[in-house]
C-alpha angles and dihedrals in degrees: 000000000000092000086051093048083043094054096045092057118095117266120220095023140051101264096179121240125330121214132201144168118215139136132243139206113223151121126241109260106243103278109235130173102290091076080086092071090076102052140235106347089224130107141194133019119340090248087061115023129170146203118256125168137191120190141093135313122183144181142180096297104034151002103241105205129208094012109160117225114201140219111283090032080048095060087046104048104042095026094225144121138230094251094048083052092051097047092049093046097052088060090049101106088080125068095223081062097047086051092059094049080058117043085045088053097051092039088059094047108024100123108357121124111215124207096221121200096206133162122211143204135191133182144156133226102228119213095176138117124281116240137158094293091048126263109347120224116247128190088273099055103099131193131254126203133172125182126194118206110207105164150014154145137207117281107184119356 
């Protein structure tokens, strides 16, 4: 899907951001501790919180990083709630703790294939000088993309 919004950007000049919706098949990358480098994965007031998690998703062609996975893909996916969230986390200043984050995480998603309803944006941050067309890309000039997964279901288990 990168290589597709990739494609679809003007070459030569800056053309902005590019948006798309697609789904992808994939499965969630095994969570590991690093997952605790992002915070809490949790967002909004403390009344109404909800999941949010950043991590990997991969298929057959490519590993896709820092992907964040909402809310209701979130409960899908991991097959988990706020409050269980909230409860694990709270233990999570132990390793003992962090191990069993963990190993809940990777036992609610080891094996299964997701179809994932995403939308995705790229852009580049362009450093170039400016011409006629506009600024013109030069070899530092490097992609951005961020996608967004907001929903999803099992595919395969």
């Amino acid at each position: 899907m990168c290589n597709r919004l990739v494609n679809d950007e003007i070459t030569g000049h800056y053309s902005g951001i590019t948006e798309q919706d697609f789904m992808l098949h994939a499965k969630v990358d095994t969570i590991t501790k690093e997952i605790f480098d992002f915070g809490r994965p949790l967002y909004g007031r403390e009344e109404s919180l909800k999941l949010r998690f950043r991590w990997t998703v991969y298929d057959e062609t490519k590993y896709l990083k820092n992907i964040t996975i909402w809310h209701t893909a979130a409960q899908e996916i991991f097959q988990i709630t706020v409050e269980q969230i909230l409860n694990m986390w709270s233990k999570c200043k132990t390793d003992e703790g962090q191990e069993t984050f963990l190993r809940t995480l990777n036992a609610n998603t080891h094996d299964k294939t997701y179809a994932m309803y995403c939308t995705g944006k790229l852009w580049r941050y362009v450093t170039g000088e400016t011409g006629k067309l506009g600024r013109y890309v030069t070899d530092n000039d490097k992609m951005h993309y961020q996608i967004n997964v907001n929903n999803a279901e099992i595919l395969y288990d």
